[in-house]
C-alpha positions as CSV (number, residue, x, y, z in Angstrom):
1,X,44.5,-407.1,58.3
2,X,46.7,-404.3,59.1
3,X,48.4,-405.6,62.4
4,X,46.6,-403.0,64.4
5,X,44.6,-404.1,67.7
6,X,41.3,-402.6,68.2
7,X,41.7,-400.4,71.4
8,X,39.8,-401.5,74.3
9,X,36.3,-400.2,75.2
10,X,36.4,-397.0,77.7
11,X,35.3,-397.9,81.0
12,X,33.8,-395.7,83.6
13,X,36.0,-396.1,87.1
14,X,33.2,-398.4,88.3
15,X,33.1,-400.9,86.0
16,X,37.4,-401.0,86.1
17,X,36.6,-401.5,90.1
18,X,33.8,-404.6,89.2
19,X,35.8,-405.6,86.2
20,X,38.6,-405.8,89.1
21,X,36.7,-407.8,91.4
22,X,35.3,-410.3,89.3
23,X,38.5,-411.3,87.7
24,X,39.9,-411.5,92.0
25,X,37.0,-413.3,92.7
26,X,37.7,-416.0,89.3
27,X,41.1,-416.1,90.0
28,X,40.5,-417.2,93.9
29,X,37.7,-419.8,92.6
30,X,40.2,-421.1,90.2
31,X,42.9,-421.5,92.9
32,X,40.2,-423.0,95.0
33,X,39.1,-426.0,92.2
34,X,43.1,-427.0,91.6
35,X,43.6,-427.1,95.4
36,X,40.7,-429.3,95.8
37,X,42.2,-430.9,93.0
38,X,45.5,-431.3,94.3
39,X,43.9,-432.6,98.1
40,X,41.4,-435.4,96.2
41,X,38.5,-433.4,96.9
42,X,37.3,-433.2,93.5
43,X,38.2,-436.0,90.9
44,X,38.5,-435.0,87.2
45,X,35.2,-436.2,85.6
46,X,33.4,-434.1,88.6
47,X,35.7,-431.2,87.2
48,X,34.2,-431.4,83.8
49,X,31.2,-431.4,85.1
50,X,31.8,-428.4,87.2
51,X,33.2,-426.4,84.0
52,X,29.9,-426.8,82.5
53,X,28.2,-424.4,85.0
54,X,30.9,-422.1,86.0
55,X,32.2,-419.7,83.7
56,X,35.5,-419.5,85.6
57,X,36.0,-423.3,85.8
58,X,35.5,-423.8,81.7
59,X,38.2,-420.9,81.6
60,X,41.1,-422.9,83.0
61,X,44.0,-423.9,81.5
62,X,44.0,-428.0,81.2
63,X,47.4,-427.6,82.0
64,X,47.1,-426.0,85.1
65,X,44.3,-428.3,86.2
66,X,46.7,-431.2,84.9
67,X,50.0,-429.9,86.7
68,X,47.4,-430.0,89.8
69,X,46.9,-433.5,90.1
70,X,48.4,-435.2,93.2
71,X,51.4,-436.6,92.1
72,X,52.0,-434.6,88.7
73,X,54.5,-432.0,88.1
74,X,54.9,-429.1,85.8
75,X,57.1,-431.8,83.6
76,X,54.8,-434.7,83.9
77,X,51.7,-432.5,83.2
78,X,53.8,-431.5,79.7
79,X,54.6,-434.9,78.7
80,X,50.7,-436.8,79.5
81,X,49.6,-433.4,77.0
82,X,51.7,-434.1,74.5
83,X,50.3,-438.2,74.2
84,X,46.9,-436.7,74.4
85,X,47.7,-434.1,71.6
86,X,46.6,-431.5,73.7
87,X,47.7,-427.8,73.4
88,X,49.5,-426.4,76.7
89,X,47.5,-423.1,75.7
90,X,44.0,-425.4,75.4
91,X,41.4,-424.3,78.4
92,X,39.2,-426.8,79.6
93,X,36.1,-425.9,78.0
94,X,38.1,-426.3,74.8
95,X,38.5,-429.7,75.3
96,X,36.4,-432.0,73.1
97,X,35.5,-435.9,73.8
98,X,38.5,-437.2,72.3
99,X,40.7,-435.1,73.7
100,X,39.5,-435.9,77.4
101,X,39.0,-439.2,76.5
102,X,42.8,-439.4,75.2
103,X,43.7,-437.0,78.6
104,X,41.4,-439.9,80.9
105,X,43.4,-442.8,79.1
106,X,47.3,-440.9,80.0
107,X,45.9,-440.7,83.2
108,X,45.4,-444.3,83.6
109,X,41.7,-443.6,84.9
């Protein structure tokens, strides 16, 4: 490998604008699944569940969804991770059995 990125593909002004609008749209889904989250509205398992058919879900950082939780923090959220030897960088879809599994048992659920 020479270091060099490939350069993006060229895109006509309206895909930039529907390019735009779906990742506005994914971001205000995304916001929308850790506030329900945060408020109890949806528990964990039903979040896995939820990735499964939503692009935008599976996309989410587990730390992000785990920093959500009611009563976790950005510190907390590092530390139950790190016992469940789970990347910070790790999306949710990335997550395999024993890795939830290990990130259910931190939890204490």
């Amino acid at each position: 490998m020479t270091g060099v990125s490939p350069t993006p593909p060229s895109l006509s002004q309206e895909q930039r604008v529907a390019a735009s609008k779906l990742a506005v749209a994914n971001r205000r889904r995304r916001a929308e699944v850790k506030r329900m989250v945060k408020v109890g509205e949806l528990s964990l398992t039903d979040l896995f569940t939820l990735a499964e058919g939503e692009e935008c879900v599976a996309q989410m950082r587990a730390f992000d969804l785990i920093s959500a939780l009611p009563t976790i923090g950005e510190v907390k959220a590092k530390r139950i991770m790190q016992d469940a030897s789970i990347a910070q960088t790790r999306r949710v879809r990335g997550l395999g059995p024993k890795q939830r599994a290990e990130l259910f048992r931190a939890l204490g659920r």
